[in-house]
PLY file of the C-alpha trace (Angstrom):
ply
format ascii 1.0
element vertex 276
property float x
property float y
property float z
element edge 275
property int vertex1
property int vertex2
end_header
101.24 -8.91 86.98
97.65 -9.12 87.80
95.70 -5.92 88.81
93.84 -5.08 92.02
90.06 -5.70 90.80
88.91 -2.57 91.05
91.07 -1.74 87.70
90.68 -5.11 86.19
86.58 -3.81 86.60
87.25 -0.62 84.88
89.29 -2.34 81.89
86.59 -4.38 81.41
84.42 -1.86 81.64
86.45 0.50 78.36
86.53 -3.02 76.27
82.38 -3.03 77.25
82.05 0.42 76.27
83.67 0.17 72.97
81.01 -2.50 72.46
82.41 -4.87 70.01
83.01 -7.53 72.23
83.56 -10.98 70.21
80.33 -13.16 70.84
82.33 -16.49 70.36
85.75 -17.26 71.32
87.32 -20.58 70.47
90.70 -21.04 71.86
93.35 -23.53 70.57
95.15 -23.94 73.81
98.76 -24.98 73.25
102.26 -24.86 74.78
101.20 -27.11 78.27
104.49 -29.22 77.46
106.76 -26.75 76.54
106.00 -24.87 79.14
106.70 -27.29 81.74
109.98 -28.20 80.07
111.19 -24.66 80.54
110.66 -25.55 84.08
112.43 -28.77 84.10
108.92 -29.95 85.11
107.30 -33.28 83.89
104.75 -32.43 80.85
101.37 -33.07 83.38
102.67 -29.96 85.76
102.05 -28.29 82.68
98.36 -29.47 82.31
97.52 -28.68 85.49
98.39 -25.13 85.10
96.68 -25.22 81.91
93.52 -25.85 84.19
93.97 -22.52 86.15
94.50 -20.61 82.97
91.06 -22.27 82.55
89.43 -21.03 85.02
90.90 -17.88 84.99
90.00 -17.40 80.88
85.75 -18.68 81.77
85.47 -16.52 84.67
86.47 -13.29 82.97
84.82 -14.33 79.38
81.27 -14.63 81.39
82.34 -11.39 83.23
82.93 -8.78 79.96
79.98 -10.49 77.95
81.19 -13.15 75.68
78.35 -15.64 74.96
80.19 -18.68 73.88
83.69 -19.70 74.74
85.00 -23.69 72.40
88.24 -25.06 74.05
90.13 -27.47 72.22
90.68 -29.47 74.90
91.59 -33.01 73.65
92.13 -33.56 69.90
90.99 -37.24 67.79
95.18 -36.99 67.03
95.91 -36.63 71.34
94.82 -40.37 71.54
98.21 -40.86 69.48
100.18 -39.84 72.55
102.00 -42.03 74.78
99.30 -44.18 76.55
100.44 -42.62 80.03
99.98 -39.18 78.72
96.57 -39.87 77.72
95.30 -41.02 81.19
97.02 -38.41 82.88
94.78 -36.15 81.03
91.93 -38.09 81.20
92.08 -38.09 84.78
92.99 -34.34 85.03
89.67 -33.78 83.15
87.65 -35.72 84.56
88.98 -34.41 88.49
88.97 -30.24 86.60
85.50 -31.05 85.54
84.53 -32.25 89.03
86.31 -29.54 91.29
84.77 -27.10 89.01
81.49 -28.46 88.36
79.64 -26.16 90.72
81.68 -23.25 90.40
80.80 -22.84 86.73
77.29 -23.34 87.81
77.06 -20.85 90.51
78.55 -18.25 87.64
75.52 -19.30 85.52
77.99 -21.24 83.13
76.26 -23.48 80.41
78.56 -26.46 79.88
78.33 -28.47 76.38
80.59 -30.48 74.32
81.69 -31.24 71.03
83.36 -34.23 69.37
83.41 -38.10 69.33
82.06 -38.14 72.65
81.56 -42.23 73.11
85.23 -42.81 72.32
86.06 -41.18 76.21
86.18 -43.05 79.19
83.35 -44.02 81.04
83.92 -41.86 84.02
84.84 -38.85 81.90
81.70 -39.68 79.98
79.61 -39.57 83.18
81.24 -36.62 84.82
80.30 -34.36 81.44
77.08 -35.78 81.56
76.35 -34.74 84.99
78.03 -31.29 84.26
75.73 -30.63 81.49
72.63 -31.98 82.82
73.59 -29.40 86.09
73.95 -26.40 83.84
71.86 -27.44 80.97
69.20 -24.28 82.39
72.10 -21.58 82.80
71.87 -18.43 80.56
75.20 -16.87 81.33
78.47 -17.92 79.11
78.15 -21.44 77.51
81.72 -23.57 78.04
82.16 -25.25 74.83
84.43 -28.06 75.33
85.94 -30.05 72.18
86.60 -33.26 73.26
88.23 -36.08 70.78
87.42 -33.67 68.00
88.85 -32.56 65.02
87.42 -30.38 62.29
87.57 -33.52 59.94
86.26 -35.93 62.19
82.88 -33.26 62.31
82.69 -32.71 58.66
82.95 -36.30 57.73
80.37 -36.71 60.17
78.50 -34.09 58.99
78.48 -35.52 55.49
77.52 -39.29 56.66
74.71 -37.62 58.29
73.84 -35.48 55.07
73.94 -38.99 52.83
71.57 -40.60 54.80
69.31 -37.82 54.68
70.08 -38.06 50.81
69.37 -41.85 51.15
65.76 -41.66 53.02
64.35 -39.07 50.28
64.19 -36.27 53.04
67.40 -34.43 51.20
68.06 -34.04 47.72
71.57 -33.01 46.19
70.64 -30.03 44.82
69.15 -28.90 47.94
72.50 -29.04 50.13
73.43 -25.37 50.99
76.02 -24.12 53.22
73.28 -23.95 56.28
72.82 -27.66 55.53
75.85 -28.83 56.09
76.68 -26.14 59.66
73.03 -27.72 60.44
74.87 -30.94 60.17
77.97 -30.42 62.36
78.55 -30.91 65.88
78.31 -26.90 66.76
75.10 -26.64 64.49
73.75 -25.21 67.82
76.41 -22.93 68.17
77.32 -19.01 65.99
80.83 -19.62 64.12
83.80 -18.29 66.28
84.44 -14.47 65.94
87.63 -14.51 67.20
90.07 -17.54 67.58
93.04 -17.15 69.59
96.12 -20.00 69.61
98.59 -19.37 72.30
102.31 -20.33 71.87
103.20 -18.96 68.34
102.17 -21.71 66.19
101.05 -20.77 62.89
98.27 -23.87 61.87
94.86 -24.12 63.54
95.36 -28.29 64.12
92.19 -29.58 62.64
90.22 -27.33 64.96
86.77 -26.12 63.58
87.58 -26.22 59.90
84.14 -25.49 58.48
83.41 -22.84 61.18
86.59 -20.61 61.31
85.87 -19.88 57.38
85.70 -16.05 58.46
87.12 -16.23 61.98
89.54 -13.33 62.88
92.79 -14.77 64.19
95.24 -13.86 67.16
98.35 -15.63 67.61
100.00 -15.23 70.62
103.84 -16.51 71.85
102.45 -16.73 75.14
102.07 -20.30 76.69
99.15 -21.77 77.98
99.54 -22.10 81.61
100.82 -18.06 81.40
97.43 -16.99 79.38
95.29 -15.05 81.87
92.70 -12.50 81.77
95.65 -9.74 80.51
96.11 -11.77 77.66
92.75 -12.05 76.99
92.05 -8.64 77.20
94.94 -8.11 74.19
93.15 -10.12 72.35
89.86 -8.58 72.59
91.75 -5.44 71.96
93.27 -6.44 68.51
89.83 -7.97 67.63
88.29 -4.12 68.75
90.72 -2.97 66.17
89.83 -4.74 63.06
87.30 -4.66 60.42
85.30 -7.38 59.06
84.46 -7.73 55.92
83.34 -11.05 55.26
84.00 -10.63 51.34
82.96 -7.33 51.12
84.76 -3.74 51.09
84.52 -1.11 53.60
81.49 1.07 52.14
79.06 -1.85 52.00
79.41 -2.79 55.41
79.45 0.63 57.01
82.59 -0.21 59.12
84.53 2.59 60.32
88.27 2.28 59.10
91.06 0.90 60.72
93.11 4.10 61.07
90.12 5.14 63.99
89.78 1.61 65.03
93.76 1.47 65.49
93.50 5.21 67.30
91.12 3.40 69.55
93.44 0.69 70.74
95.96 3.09 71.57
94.09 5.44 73.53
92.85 1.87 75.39
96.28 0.79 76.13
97.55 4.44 77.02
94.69 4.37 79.69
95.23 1.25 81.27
98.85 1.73 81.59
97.92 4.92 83.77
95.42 3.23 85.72
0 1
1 2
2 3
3 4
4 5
5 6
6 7
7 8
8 9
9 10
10 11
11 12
12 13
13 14
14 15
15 16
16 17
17 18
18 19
19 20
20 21
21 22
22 23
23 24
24 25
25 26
26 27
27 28
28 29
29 30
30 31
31 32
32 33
33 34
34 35
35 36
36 37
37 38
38 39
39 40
40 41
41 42
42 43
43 44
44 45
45 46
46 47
47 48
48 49
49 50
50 51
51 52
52 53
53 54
54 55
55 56
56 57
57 58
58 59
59 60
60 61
61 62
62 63
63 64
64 65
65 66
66 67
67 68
68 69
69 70
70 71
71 72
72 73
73 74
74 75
75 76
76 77
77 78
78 79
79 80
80 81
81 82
82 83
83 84
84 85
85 86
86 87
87 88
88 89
89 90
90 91
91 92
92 93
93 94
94 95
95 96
96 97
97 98
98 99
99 100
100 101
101 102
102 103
103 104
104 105
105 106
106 107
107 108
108 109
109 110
110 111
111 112
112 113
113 114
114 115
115 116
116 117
117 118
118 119
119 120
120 121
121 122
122 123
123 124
124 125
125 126
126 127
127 128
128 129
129 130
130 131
131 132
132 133
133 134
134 135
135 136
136 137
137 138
138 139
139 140
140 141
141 142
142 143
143 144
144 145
145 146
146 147
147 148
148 149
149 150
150 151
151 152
152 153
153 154
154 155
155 156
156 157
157 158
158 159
159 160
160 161
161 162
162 163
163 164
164 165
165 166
166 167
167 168
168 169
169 170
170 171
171 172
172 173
173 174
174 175
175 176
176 177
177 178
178 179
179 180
180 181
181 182
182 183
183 184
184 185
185 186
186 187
187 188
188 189
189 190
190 191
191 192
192 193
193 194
194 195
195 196
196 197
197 198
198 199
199 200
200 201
201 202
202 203
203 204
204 205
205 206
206 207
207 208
208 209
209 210
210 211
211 212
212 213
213 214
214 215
215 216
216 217
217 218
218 219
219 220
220 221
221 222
222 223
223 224
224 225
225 226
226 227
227 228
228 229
229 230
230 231
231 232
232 233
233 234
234 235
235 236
236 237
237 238
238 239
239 240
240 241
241 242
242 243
243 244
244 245
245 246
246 247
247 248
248 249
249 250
250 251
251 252
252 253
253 254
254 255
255 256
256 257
257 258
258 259
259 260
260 261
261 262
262 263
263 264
264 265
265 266
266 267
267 268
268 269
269 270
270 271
271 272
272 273
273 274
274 275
């Protein structure tokens, strides 16, 4: 059900005020298909709720403060799919991207992409292009969109990349650090994801930002796609608000209050918003 948004403003507001709000989402969107299915619905009906769920997830991520949002929106191992498939969703993109275009721009969305972006379509090719030369100035959310990308595919590129460094005498061996090689990747412009969320209930992050999700938190949802809205999100946040990271370390060397308050948090959160 979604709330009158006068209380979907005060929500937002508590998850503000508690102030750990994740700085980078990346969102492993899943369950398009199945979801359609359960509605004796062809698979694309499926997609194209996908896209509201979309538009629903940017517009409230810019809203409550999150900087960067990565979608995994078409995977190197999606060109595997029946050929019809694919241009369906080629053509759903490339339409999304141009119904939306000005929207996201108007909400002072910065739109970039990630992944093997010559092996698209030439009109899906142009209609990012024109999307991120449009926003390229905005200082509001940046739309991360992982197109034919895989976490593979960007660390093999990364390491090509890093060889002919090696190769030109501008690299040597023993100088390749961790920061080399994120310097090296497609998101070397972009902070690692602080929270990654895969809808659906599927336990495996798909080749999706291998390198980068090294000290992600993770929030697995049974929810579908094309049902993920701003509620959703806001769980998310919430179980994110809840834990402590650690990155290697224990508790006293980080400072980090323990989970028993963080948990005492949530809980007063969710009390509150039930009663709203």
């Amino acid at each position: 059900m979604t709330r009158p948004v006068s209380q979907d403003k005060k929500l937002q507001e508590r998850l503000q005020k508690h102030g750990n709000i994740p700085a980078h989402i990346a969102v492993i969107m899943d369950g398009n298909g199945r979801w359609a299915k359960k509605r004796a619905l062809p698979r694309v009906a499926g997609h194209h709720e996908g896209v509201n769920s979309v538009r629903d997830i940017v517009e409230t991520c810019g809203q409550i403060g999150v900087k960067y949002l990565t979608l995994y929106t078409f995977s190197t191992e999606n060109w595997n799919r029946p050929k019809e498939e694919v241009s369906i969703l080629m053509r759903l993109l490339v339409s999304s991207l141009r119904d939306e275009r000005d929207r996201l721009h108007t909400n002072n969305v910065r739109v970039k992409t990630i992944g093997d972006f010559a092996s698209l379509p030439q009109d899906a090719q142009d209609e990012f292009l024109d999307a991120i030369e449009l926003t390229k100035n905005n200082t509001g959310l940046t739309l991360v969109l992982a197109l034919s990308y895989s976490g593979r595919w960007d660390i093999t590129h990364g390491m090509k990349r890093i060889a002919e460094q090696v190769r030109a005498g501008t690299l040597t061996p023993e100088s390749i650090t961790d920061e080399v090689i994120s310097k090296n990747l497609a998101t070397k412009d972009i902070p690692d994801p602080d929270l990654l969320i895969r809808t659906s209930g599927e336990l495996r992050i798909s080749n999706f930002l291998l390198w980068q999700l090294a000290y992600s938190e993770m929030y697995v949802t049974e929810v579908l796609w094309p049902d993920f809205r701003r509620n959703e999100l806001y769980a998310a946040i919430e179980s994110y608000q809840s834990r402590e990271r650690r990155f290697g370390k224990v508790s006293e060397q980080i400072g980090s209050p323990s989970k028993t308050t963080s948990k005492n948090y949530v809980r007063r959160l969710l009390k509150s918003v039930s009663g709203i």
